[in-house]
N, C-alpha and C positions, 0 to 999 in steps of 0.2 A: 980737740973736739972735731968729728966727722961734722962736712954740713947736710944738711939733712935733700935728699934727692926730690925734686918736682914732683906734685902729685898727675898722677896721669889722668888724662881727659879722654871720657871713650863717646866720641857722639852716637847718638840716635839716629836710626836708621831714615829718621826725617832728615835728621840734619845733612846727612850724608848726600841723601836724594837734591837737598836745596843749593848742594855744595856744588853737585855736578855736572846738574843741571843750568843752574843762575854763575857757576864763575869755570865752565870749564877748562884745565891747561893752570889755572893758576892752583899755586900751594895752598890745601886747606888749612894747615897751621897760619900761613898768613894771611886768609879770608877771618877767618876766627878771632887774630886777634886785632885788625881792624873793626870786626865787629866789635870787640868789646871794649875797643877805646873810644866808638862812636856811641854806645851806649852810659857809658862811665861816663862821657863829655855832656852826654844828653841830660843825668840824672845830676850832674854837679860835683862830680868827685873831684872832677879836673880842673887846672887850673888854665887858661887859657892857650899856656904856651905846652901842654899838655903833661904837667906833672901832676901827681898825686898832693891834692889837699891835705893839710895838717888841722888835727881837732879833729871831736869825737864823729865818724862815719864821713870825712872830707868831706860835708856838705856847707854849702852856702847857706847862713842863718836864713831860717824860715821858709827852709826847704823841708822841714823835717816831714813825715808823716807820723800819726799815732799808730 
């Protein structure tokens, strides 16, 4: 079995302008995904020591939203 290749992330031309603006000289792959380990941390997917929650959408009970 081949494993299957990463999908690719093509940002927005906002994103691009906030990247180079607000973090210039740094790698946007690694602004990115700080971003979204600070976002995943913020929404509760994470576990403190920053691994992915286990159960349905890693969330802490009664975090859900309808």
């Amino acid at each position: 079995m081949t494993a299957r290749s990463l999908p690719h992330v093509q940002p927005t031309a906002r994103m691009w302008q906030i990247l180079r603006r607000c973090y210039p000289g740094q790698s946007p792959v690694a602004v990115l995904e700080r971003a979204l380990v600070m976002l995943a941390t913020a929404d509760g997917h994470l576990t403190p020591g920053g691994q992915l929650k286990t159960g349905a959408g890693g969330r802490i009970e009664g975090r859900r939203t309808p």
